[in-house]
VOGU-3710 file (C-alpha; in Angstrom, 3 decimals, decimal comma):
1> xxxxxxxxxx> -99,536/18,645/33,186  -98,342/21,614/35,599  -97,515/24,415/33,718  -94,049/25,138/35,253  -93,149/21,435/33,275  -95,052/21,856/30,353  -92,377/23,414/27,985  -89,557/20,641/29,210  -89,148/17,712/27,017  -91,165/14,774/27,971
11> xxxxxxxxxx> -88,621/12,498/28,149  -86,258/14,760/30,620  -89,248/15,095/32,562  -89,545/11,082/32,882  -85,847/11,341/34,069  -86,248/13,756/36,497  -89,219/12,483/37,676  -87,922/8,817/38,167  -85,380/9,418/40,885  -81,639/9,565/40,078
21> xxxxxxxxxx> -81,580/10,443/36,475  -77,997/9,017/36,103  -78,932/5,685/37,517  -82,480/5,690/35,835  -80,784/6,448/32,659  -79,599/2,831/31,741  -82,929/1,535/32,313  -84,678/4,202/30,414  -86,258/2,736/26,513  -82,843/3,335/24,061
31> xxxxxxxxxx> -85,630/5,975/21,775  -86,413/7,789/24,919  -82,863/8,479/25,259  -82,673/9,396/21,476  -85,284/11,731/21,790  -83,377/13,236/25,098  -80,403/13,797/23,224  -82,090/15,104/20,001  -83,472/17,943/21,812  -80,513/18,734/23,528
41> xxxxxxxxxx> -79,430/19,236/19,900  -76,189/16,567/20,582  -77,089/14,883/17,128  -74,062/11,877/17,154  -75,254/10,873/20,608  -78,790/10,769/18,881  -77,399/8,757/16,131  -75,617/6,389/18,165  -78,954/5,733/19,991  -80,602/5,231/16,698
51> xxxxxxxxxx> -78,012/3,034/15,334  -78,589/0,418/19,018  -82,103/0,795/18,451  -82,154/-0,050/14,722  -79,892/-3,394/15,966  -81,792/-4,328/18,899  -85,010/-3,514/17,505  -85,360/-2,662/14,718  -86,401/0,713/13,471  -87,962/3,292/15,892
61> xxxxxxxxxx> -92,142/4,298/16,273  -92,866/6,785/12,983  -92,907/9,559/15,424  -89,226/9,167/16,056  -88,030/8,547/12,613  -89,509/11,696/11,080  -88,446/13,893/13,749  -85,090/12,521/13,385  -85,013/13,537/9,536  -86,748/16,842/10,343
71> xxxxxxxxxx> -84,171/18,065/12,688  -80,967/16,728/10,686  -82,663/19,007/7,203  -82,953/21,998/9,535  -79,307/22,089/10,548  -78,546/22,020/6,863  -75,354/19,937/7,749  -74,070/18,286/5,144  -73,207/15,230/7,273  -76,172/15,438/9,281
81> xxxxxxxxxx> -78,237/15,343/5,930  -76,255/12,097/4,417  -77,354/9,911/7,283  -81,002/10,992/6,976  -80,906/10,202/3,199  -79,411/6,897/4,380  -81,953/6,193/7,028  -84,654/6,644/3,834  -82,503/3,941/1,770  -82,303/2,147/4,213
91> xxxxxxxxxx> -86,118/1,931/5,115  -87,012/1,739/1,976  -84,844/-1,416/1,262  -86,834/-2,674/4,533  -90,216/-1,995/2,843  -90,815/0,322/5,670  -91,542/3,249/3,762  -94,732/3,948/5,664  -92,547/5,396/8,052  -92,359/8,421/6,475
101> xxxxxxxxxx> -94,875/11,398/6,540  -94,910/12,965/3,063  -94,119/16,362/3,890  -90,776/14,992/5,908  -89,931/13,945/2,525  -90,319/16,816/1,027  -89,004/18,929/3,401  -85,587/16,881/3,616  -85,563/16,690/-0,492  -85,339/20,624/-0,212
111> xxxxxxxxxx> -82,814/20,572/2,357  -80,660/18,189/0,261  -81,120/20,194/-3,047  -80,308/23,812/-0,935  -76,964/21,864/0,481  -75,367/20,818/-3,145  -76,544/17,132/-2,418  -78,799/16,975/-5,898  -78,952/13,407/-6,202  -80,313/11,978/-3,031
121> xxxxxxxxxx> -82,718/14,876/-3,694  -83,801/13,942/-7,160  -83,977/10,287/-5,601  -86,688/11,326/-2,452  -88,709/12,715/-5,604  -88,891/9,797/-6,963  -89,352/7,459/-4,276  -92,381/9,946/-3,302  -94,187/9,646/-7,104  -93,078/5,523/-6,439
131> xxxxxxxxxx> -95,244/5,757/-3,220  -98,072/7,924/-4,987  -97,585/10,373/-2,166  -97,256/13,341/-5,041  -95,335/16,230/-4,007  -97,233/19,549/-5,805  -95,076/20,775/-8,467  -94,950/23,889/-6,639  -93,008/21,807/-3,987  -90,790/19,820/-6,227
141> xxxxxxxxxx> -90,359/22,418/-8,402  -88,633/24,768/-5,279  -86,023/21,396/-5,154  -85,259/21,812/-8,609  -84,453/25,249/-8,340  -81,644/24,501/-6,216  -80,525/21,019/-7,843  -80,323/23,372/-10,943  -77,896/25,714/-9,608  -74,696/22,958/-10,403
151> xxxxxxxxxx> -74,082/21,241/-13,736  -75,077/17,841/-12,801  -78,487/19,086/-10,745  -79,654/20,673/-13,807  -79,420/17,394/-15,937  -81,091/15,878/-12,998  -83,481/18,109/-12,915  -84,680/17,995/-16,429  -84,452/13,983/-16,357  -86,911/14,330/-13,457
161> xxxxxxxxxx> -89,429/16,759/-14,984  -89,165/14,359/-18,479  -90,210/11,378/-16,086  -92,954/12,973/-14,261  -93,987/14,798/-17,550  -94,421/11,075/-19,538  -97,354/10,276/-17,285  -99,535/12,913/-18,404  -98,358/12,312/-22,117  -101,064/12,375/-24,808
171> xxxxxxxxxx> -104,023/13,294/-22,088  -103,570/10,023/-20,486  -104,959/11,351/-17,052  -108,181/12,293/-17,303  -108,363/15,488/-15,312  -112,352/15,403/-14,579  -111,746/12,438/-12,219  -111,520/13,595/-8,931  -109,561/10,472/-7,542  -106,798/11,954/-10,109
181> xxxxxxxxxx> -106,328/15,014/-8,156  -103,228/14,265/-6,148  -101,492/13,007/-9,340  -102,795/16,475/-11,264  -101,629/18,277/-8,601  -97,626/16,672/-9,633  -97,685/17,763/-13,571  -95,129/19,759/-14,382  -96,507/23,525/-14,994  -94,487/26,819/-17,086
191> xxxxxxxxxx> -92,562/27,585/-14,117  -90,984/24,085/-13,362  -90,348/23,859/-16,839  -88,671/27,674/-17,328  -86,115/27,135/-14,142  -85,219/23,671/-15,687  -84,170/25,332/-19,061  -82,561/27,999/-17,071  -80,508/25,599/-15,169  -79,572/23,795/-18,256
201> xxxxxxxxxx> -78,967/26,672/-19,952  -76,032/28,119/-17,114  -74,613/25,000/-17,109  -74,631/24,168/-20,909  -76,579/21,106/-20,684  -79,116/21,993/-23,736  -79,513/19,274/-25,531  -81,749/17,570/-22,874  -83,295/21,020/-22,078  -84,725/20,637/-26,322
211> xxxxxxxxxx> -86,122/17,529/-24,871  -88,130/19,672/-22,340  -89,147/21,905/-24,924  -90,219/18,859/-27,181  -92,643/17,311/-24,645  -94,243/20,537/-23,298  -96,748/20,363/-26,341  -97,908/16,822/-25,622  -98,735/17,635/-22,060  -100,008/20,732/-22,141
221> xxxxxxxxxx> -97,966/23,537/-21,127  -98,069/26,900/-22,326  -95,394/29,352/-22,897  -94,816/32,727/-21,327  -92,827/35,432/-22,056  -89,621/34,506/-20,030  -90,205/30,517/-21,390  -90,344/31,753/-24,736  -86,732/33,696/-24,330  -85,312/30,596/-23,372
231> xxxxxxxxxx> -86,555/28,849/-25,888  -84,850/31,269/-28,115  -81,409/31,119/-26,433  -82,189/26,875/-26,486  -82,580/27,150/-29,891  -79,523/29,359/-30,715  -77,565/26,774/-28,449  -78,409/23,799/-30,158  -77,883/25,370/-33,356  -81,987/25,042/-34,495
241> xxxxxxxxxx> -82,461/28,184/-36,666  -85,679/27,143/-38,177  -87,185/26,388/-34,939  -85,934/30,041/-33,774  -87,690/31,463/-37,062  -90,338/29,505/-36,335  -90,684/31,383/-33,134  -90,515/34,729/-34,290  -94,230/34,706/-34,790  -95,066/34,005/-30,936
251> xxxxxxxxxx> -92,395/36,723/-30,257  -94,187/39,044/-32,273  -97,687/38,379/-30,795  -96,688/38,003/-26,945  -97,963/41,563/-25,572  -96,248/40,557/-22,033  -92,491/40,736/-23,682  -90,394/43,912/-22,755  -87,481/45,816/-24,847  -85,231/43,272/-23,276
261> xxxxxxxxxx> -86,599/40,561/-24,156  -87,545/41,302/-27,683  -83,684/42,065/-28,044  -82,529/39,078/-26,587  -84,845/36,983/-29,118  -83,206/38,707/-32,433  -80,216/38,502/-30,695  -80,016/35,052/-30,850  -81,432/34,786/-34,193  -78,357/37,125/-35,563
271> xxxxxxxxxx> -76,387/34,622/-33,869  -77,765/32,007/-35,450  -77,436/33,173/-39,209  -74,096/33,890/-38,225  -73,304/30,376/-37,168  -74,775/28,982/-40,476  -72,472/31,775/-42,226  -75,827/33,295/-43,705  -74,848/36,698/-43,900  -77,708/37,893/-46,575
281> xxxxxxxxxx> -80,675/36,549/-43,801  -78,406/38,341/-40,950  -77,831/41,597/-42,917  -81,532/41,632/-43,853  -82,863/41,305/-40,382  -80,400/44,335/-39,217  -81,717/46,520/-41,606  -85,038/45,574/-40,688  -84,588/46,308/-37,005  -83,098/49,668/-37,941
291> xxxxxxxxxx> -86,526/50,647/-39,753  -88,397/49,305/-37,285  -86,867/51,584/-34,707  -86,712/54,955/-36,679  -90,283/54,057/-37,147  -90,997/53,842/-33,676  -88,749/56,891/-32,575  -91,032/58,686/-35,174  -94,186/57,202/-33,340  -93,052/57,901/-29,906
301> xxxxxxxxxx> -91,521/61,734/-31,165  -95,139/62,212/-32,990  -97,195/61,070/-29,396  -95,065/63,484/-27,497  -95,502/66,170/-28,637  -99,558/65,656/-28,515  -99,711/64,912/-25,284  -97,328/67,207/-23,212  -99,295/70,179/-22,548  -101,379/68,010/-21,259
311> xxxxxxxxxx> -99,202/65,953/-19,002  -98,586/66,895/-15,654  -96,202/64,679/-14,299  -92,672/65,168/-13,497  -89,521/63,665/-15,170  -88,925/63,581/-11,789  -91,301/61,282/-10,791  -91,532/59,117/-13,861  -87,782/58,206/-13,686  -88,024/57,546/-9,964
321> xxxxxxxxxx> -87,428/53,651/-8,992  -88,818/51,522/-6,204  -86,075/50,702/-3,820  -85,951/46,332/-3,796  -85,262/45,476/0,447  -83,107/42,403/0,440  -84,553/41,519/4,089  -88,024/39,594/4,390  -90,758/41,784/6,006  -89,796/39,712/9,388
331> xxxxxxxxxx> -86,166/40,790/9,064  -84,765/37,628/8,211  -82,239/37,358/4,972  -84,627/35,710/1,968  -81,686/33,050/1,918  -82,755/31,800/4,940  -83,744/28,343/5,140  -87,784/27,620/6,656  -88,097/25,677/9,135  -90,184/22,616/9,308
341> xxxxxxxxxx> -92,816/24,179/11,117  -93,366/27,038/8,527  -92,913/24,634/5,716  -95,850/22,627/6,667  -98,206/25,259/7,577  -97,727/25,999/3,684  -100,189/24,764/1,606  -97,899/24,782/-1,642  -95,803/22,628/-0,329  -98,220/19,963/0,680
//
């Protein structure tokens, strides 16, 4: 193709290049048009085309139909995003679900979940695992970070990770079989699990988040140190003081846990005895912090004074701080949303 046409769309070209575009117009293919007015970004005229197509015709070639739900997740309009989620009910209803490239799916399940829409992106998960097209739990897990930032996401969220979590139950995929790897690749890992609980736990929704917490043994998952904090504030929720005693040993061996956390976990076991009225177990474990702490002022007093002659950095330096940039390296706010084309060139999300 001549490169002075090259960057036009093809089907304006086929317009231009068939005499009178008006005229040529009404005898142009109705998906020819669509695609005309989908790059002209005038997305109800696009619709409308879609809509005589889908009645006349049925439903467009695969081409068309994904970059129909690519373009309505990158405007990140609300009503835009609906009628894509209703073009995938609707094809799925069909049994035309092999219209849809996996990634689309994906990448429209994020846009729903980033636009407050966290049940027709819960239900793309799903129909995804239904297909045995997996979606990496890095990818899925990104969607539930947004589903879990309203009340109802969060329980969504949770029920979704308990579903995809049951399959890998009691080592009941056997992960030495390499035809298992794209359904591997979908278990639900420490992170997925930690922003579930975290969602639960803003929006109070921790009974189900125990449930979580519950299956993580039976499928493998191991804790961290921010999983095992909300664990602890779980725990203190749902009123489980043994469990949180029970935990105090991991606390007490994790060598990745900061000042921060360690106070948040016997903060929320005070809390606790308080709840049950134990003020004896509460009273004892204050008293026991306290020692624990003039010990370790003693240590810290003791190693100070050793060591500064020889130490020559600055106060200065030491308390100096790394300034956090809120841009990306590229400029752009991290809020931003990726576009398609950046989304797919990423291998975690595919």
């Amino acid at each position: 193709m001549d490169s002075s046409i090259s960057g036009m769309p093809w089907c304006r070209y086929y317009l231009i290049n068939s005499g009178n575009a008006e005229n040529q117009e009404a005898e142009m293919p109705v998906f020819v048009i669509m695609a005309w007015r989908f790059d002209e970004h005038r997305y109800d005229d696009a619709w409308r085309y879609f809509e005589q197509h889908l009645e006349m015709e049925g439903f467009p070639r695969k081409s068309v139909v994904n970059k129909l739900l690519v373009g309505y997740a990158e405007t990140l309009d609300s009503h835009l995003l609906e009628r894509a989620f209703g073009l995938v009910e609707q094809a799925f209803e069909k049994g035309k679900q092999t219209l849809f490239e996996k990634v689309t799916l994906i990448y429209l399940a994020h846009a729903l979940a980033r636009c407050s829409q966290p049940v027709p992106a819960s239900a793309i998960l799903r129909k995804l695992i239904r297909m045995e097209e997996y979606p990496p739990v890095t990818a899925w897990s990104a969607v539930l970070a947004y589903m879990s930032l309203s009340s109802s996401g969060a329980y969504l969220a949770a029920e979704l990770i308990l579903e995809i979590g049951y399959l890998f139950q009691d080592n009941r995929i056997d992960p030495r079989k390499k035809g298992n790897a794209p359904l591997i690749a979908v278990k639900p890992n420490t992170l997925a699990i930690s922003v579930a609980i975290a969602g639960c736990l803003m929006s109070g929704t921790t009974r189900i988040a125990e449930q979580l917490l519950d299956m993580m043994p039976r499928i493998g998952v191991k804790t961290d140190a921010t999983l095992l904090i909300l664990m602890a504030h779980i725990y203190e929720r749902n009123g489980r003081r043994e469990e949180l005693k029970k935990l105090k040993r991991h606390i007490d061996e994790a060598h990745d846990l900061d000042d921060t956390q360690f106070r948040q976990y016997y903060n929320c076991l005070l809390n606790c005895h308080l709840k049950f009225g134990d003020l004896d177990s509460a009273s004892r474990m204050v008293l026991e912090m306290l020692r624990k702490a003039k010990e370790a002022n003693t240590s810290l007093a003791a190693a100070t004074l050793r060591f500064e002659p020889a130490n020559s950095y600055s106060s200065k330096n030491v308390n100096n701080t790394t300034e956090i940039s809120t841009f990306n390296k590229d400029g752009s706010q991290p809020g931003s949303f990726m576009s398609f084309e950046d989304f797919s060139r990423d291998r975690n999300f595919i």
